[in-house]
N, C-alpha and C positions, 0 to 999 in steps of 0.2 A: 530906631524906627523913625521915618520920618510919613508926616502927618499930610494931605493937603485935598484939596478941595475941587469940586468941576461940576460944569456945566455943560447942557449937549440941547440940541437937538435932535428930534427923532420921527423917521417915518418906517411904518409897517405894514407889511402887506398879510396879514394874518387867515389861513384857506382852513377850512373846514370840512373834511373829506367825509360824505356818508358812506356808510358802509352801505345800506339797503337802497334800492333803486327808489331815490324820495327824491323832492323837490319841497321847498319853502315858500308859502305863499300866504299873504297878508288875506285874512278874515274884511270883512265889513266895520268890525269894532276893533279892526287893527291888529286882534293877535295871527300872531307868524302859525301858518298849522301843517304840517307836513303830507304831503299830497303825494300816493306813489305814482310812478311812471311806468309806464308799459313799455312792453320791447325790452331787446337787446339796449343798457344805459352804460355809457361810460362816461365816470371821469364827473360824478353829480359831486358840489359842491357845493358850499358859503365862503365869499370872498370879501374879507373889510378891509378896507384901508387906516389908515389912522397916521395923526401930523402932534408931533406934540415936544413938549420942551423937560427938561431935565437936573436937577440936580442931588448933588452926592458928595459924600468924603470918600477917603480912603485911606492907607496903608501903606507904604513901600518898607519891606522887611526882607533887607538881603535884595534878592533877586525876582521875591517874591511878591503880588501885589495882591492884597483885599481893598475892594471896593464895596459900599452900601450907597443905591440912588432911589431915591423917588422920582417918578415920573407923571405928569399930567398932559392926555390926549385927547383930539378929537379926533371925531370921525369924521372922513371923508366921504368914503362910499364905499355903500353895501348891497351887494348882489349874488345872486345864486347861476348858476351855468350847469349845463349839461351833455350830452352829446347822445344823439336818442334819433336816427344814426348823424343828422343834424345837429348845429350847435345852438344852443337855446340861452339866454342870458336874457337875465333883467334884473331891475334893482327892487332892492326890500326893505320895508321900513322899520322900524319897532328897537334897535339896538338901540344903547343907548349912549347920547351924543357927546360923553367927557366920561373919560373912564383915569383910575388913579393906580397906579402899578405903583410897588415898592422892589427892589431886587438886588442881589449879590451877585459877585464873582469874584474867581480868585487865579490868578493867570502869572504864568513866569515868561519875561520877555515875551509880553502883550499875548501868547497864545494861554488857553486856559475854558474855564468851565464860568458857567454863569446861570443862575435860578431867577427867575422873573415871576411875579403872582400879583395878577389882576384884584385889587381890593375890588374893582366895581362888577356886577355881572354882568356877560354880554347884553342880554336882554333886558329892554325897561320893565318895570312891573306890570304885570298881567299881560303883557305881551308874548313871552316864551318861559323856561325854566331860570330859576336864577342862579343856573350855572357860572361858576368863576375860571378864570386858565391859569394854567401853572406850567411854567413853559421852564425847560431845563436843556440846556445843549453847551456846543463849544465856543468860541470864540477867538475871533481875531485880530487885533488891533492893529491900529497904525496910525 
C-alpha cells in the first residue's frame, strides 16, 4: 500500500431545489422565512457559491484509491431565483460565511464514488433550521 498526501482547492455551486411554489426572504431581524408564490412557478430555488481550500491523505491499494479530506469554505454568494412566468433572482443573507466539510472517496483509475458532510449548518443561528448536507455522488478525476 502506498500512503500519500494532498491538497486542493475548491469551488462550489451548491442549488437547492424547492419542491412547493416558495421563495426565501430575509425578515427584518434577519431570519430567512419562506414566502409562497402565486401562479404557475418554475424552476424556485436557493443558489450558494463557496471558494475554499483543502487537504487530505489517502491510500493507493492495487488499483484502487481511498481518500479522506477536510475541507474549509467561504461563501461567495447566496441567492434565490425563480421563474413566475418572469425570472426573478436576488441575493439572501443569513447562511453562514465558513462552513467546514470532512469527506471520502474511493475510485479506481480516478472514476469512483465520494461522500462529502457539512460539519457546519447551511444556516447561521436563528436565522433558518440548522440543517447539515450530506452530499454522496460519482466522481472523476484528472
Amino acid at each position: 500500500a502506498k500512503v500519500f498526501f494532498k491538497a486542493s482547492l475548491n469551488s462550489y455551486w451548491d442549488m437547492y431545489r424547492f419542491k412547493d411554489a416558495i421563495t426565501l426572504v430575509n425578515e427584518k431581524d434577519g431570519a430567512l422565512m419562506p414566502v409562497p408564490i402565486g401562479g404557475v412557478v418554475k424552476k424556485s430555488k436557493m443558489i450558494a457559491s463557496y471558494f475554499g481550500v483543502g487537504a487530505g491523505f489517502g491510500f493507493m491499494l492495487s488499483k484502487v484509491k481511498l481518500t479522506l479530506d477536510f475541507n474549509v469554505d467561504m461563501l461567495g454568494q447566496a441567492y434565490v431565483k425563480y421563474k413566475n412566468p418572469n425570472k426573478t433572482k436576488y441575493d439572501i443573507s443569513g447562511l453562514n460565511n465558513i462552513r467546514y466539510r470532512t469527506g471520502a472517496s474511493v475510485s479506481i483509475h480516478d472514476f469512483g464514488m465520494y461522500i462529502d458532510y457539512s460539519l457546519t449548518p447551511v444556516f447561521r443561528k436563528g436565522v433558518g433550521n440548522d440543517g447539515r448536507i450530506l452530499s454522496i455522488g460519482i466522481r472523476a478525476g484528472f
